[in-house]
C-alpha positions as CSV (number, residue, x, y, z in Angstrom):
1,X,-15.9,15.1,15.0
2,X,-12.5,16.5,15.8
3,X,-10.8,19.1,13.2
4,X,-7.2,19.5,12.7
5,X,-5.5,22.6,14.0
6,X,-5.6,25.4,11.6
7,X,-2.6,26.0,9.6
8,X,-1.3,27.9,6.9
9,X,0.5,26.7,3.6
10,X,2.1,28.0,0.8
11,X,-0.2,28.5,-2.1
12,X,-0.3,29.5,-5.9
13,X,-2.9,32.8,-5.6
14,X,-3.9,31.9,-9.1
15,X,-5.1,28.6,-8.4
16,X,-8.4,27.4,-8.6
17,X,-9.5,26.5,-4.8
18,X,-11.8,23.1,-4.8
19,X,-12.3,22.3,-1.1
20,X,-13.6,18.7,-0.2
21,X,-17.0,18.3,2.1
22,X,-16.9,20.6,5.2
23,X,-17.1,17.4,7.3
24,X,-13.7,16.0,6.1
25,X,-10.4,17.1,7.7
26,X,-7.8,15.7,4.9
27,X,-4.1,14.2,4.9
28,X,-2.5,13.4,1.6
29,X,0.3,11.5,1.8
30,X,3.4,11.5,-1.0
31,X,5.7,8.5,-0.7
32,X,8.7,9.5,-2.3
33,X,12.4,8.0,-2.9
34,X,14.5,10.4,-5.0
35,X,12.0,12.4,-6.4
36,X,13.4,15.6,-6.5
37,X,12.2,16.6,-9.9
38,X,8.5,16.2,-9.2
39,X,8.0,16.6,-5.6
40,X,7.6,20.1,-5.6
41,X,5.1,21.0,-8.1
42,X,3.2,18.0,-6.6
43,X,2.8,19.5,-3.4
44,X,2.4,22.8,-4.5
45,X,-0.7,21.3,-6.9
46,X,-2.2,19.6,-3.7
47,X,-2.0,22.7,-1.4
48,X,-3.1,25.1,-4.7
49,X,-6.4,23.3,-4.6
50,X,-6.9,22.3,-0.6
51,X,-4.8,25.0,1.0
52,X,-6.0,23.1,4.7
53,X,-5.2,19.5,3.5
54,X,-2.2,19.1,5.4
55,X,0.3,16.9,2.7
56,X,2.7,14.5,4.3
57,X,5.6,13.4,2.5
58,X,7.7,10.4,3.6
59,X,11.3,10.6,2.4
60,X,12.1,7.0,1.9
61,X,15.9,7.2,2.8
62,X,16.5,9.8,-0.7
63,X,19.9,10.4,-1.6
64,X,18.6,13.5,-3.4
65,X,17.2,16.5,-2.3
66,X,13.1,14.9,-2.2
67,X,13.1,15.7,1.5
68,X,14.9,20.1,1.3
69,X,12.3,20.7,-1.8
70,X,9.2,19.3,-0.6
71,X,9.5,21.0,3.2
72,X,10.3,24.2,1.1
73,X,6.8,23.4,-1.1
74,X,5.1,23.7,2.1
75,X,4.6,19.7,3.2
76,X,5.5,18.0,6.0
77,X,8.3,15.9,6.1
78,X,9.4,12.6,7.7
79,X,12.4,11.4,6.8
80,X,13.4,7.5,7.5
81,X,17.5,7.0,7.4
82,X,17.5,4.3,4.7
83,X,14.6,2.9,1.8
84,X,12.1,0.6,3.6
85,X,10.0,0.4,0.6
86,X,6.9,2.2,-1.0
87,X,4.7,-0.6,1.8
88,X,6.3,1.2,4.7
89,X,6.2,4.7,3.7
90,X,2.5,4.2,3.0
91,X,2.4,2.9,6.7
92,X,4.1,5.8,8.4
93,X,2.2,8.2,6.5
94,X,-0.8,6.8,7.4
95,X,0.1,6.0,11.5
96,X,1.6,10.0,10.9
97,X,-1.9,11.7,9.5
98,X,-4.2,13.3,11.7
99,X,-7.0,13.8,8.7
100,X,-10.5,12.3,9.1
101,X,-9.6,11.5,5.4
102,X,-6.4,10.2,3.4
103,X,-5.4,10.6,0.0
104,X,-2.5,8.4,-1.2
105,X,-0.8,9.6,-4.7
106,X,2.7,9.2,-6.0
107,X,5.1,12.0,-5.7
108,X,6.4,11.7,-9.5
109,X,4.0,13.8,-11.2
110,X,2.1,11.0,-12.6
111,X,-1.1,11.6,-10.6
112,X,-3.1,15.0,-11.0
113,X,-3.9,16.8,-7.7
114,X,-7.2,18.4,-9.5
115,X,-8.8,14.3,-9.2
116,X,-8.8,14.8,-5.7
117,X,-11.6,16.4,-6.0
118,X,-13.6,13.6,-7.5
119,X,-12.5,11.0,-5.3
120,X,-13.4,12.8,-2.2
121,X,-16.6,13.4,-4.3
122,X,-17.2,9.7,-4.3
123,X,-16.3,9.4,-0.6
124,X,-18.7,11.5,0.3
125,X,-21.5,9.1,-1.3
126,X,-20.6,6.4,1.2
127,X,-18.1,4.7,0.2
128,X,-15.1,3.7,2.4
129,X,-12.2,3.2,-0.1
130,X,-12.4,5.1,-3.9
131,X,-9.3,4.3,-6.5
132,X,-8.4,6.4,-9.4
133,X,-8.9,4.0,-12.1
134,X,-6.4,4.1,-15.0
135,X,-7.1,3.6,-18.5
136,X,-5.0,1.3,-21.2
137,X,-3.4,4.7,-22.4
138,X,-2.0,5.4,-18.9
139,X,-0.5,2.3,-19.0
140,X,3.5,2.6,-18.9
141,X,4.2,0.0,-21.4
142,X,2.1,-2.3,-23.3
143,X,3.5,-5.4,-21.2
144,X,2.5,-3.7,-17.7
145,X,-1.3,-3.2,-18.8
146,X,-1.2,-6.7,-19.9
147,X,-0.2,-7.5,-16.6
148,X,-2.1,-5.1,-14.8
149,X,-5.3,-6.6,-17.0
150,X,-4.7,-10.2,-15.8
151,X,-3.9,-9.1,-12.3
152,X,-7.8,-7.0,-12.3
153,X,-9.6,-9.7,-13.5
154,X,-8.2,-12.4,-11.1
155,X,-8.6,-10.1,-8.4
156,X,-12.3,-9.9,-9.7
157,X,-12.8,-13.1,-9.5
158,X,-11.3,-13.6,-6.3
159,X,-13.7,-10.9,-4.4
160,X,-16.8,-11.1,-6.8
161,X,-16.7,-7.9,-7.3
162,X,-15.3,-5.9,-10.2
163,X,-11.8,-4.3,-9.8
164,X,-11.0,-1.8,-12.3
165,X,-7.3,-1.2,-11.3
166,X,-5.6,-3.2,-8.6
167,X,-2.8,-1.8,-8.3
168,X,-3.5,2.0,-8.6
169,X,-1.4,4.0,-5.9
170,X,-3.9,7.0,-6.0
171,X,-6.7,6.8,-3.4
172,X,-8.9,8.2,-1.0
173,X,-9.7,6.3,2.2
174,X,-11.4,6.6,5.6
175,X,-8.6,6.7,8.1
176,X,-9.6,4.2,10.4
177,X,-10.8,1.9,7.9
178,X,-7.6,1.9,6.4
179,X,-5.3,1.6,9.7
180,X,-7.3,-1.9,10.6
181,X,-5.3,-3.2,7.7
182,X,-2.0,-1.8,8.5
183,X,-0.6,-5.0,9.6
184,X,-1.7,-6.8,6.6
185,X,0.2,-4.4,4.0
186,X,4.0,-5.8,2.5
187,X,6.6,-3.1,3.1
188,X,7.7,-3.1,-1.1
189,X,5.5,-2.3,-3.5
190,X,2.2,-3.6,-3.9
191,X,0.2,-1.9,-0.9
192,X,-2.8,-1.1,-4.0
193,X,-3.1,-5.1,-4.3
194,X,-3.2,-5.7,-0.5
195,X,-5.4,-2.7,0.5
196,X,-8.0,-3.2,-1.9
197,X,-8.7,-7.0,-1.4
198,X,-8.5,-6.5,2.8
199,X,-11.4,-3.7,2.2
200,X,-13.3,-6.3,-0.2
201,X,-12.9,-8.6,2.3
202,X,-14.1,-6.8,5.4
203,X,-17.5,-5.8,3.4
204,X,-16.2,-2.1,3.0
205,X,-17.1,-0.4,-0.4
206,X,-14.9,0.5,-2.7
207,X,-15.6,2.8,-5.8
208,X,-13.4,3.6,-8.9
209,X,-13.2,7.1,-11.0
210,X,-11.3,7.0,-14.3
211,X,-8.5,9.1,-14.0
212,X,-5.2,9.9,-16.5
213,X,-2.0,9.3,-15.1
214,X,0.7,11.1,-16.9
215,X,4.5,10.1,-17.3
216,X,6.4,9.8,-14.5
217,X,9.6,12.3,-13.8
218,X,12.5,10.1,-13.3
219,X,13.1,7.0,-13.4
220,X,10.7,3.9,-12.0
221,X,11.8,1.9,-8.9
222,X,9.5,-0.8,-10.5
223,X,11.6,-3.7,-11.9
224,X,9.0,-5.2,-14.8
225,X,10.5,-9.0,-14.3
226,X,11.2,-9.3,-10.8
227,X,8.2,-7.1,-9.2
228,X,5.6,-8.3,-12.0
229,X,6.4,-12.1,-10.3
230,X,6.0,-10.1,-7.0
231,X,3.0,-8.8,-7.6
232,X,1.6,-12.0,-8.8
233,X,2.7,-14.0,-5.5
234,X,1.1,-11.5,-3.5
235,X,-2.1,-12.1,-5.5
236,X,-1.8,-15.7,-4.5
237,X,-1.2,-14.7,-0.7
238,X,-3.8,-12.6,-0.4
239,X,-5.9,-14.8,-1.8
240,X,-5.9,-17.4,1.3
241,X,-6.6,-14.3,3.4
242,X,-9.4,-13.5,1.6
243,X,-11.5,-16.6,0.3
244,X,-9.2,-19.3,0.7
245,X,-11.7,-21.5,-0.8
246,X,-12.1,-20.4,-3.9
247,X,-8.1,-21.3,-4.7
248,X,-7.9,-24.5,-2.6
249,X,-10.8,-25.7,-3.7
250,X,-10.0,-25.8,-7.4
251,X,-6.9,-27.7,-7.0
252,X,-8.3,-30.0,-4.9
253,X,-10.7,-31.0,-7.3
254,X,-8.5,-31.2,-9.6
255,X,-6.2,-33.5,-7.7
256,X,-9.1,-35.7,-7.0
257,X,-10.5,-36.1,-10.5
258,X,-7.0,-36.7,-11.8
259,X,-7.2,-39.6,-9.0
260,X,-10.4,-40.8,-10.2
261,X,-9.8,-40.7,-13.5
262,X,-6.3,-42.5,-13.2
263,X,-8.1,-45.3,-11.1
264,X,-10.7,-45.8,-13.7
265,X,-8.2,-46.5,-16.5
266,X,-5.7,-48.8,-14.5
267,X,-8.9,-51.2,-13.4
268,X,-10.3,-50.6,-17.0
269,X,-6.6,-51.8,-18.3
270,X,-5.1,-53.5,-14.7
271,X,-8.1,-54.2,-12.7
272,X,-6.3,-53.1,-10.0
273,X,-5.7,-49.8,-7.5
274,X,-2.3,-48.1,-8.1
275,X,-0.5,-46.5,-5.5
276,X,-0.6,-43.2,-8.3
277,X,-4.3,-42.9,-7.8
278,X,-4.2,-43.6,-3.8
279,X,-1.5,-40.6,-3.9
280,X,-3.5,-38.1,-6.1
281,X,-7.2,-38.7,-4.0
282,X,-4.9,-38.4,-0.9
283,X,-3.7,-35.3,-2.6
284,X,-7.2,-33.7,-3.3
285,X,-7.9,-34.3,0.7
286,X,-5.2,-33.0,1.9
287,X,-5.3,-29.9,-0.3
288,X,-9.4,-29.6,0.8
289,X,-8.1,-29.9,4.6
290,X,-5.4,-27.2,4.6
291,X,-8.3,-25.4,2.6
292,X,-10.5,-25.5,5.5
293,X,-8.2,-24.6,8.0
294,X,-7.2,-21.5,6.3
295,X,-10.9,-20.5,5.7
296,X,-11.3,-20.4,9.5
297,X,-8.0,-18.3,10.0
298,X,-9.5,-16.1,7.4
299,X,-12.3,-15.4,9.6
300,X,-10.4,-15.1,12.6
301,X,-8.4,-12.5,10.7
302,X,-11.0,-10.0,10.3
303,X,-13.0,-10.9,13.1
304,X,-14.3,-7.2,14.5
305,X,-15.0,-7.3,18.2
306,X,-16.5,-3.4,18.3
């Protein structure tokens, strides 16, 4: 396996040094939009405890000085002329690293650079995709982590599997695991959502720590009303990328025994067939067909030919 060039980065002497597994060459990337109260001390945490990670920020069009302090903190910097959204900064960061490895993490001081550590830790038992899981008091508000709870369990239900954050923005991934799913991720927010149900989906494993995410520095680009109805959508369109089935099917049946049932009380009451009932059962087909079809683009989507 290749290893990145050496190269040398500011650290705190003081620091405790954890290194990850000598067989993992590591990126972190830091999405950041106006961040220029946080960015700095997150770097320097990252580059305190892995002084050979290299740390990529993406400076989503800032109108601050994100991009001055964190090159001065010792990361590299890309810099895109106008916001394109936490999705596409993701994306850049992750065509841009050359690590075996990538840690995503927010640049607002809300995640703690000493859980790299642990994630990596969890990588290195086999798994593809490992999400710092947080709890109900590292929650933002009492109405996110009610949405946040809804949003896990659907997602559970959706992959069979139990997700224990979806929408967690600190993780460690494989590098090309994650790039097969590049073109799948939405250039706002919600990458978490996207990335975790395409790695479900394509049978890669996917572990969770418990971690405590702080307060954020700043204020939050997240809009509760608008982005919370977001989030849910995408839900909903990620779900006929990844088992179709399971959310056609319901409404089909539901269509057709609201048919059946309809047709059994208007020849109980009419003795006769009412064009209500022939549209509902034509309904439930129709809903089952477009079900179908979308099952077999499903496969074609992550069809592997290597």
């Amino acid at each position: 396996m290749d290893r990145m060039p050496q190269q040398t980065w500011p650290a705190e002497p003081t620091a405790a040094v954890v290194e990850p597994s000598a067989t993992i060459a590591l990126s972190v990337v830091l999405p950041a939009r106006n961040e220029q109260g946080a960015v700095g001390a997150t770097v320097a945490g990252v580059l305190a405890r892995h002084p050979q990670a290299e740390v990529i920020v993406v400076d989503d069009g800032s109108t601050d000085d994100t991009a001055r302090i964190a090159a001065q903190a010792g990361a590299r910097v890309i810099s895109r002329p106008y916001g394109m959204g936490n999705g596409a900064a993701i994306k850049t960061g992750a065509r841009a690293a050359r690590g075996d490895v990538i840690v995503f993490m927010d640049a607002d001081g809300q995640h703690d650079a000493a859980d790299i550590a642990r994630l990596l830790q969890r990588l290195d038992d086999g798994y593809d995709m490992v999400v710092g899981a947080r709890g109900a008091g590292s929650q933002a508000s009492v109405g996110r982590g009610l949405a946040n709870g809804l949003y896990n369990r659907l997602a559970s239900w959706m992959t069979g599997h139990r997700v224990a954050d979806l929408t967690s923005g600190f993780r460690a991934v494989r590098a090309d695991r994650f790039r097969e799913f590049l073109h799948l991720l939405p250039n706002g927010f919600s990458y978490p959502t996207t990335s975790t149900m395409a790695f479900f989906r394509s049978a890669y494993a996917v572990a969770y720590v418990p971690i405590v995410a702080a307060r954020r520095v700043g204020r939050s680009h997240i809009k509760p009303l608008r982005d919370g109805l977001r989030f849910l959508l995408i839900i909903f369109k990620i779900a006929t990328l990844y088992s179709p089935a399971k959310l056609f099917g319901p409404v089909a049946l539901a269509f057709f025994a609201l048919g059946l049932g309809n047709y059994a009380y208007t020849y109980l009451h009419q003795h006769r067939f009412t064009n209500m009932s022939a549209l509902l059962l034509s309904a439930a087909v129709i809903v089952f067909l477009i079900g179908l079809i979308s099952e077999q683009i499903t496969n074609l989507t992550y069809r592997r030919d290597d």
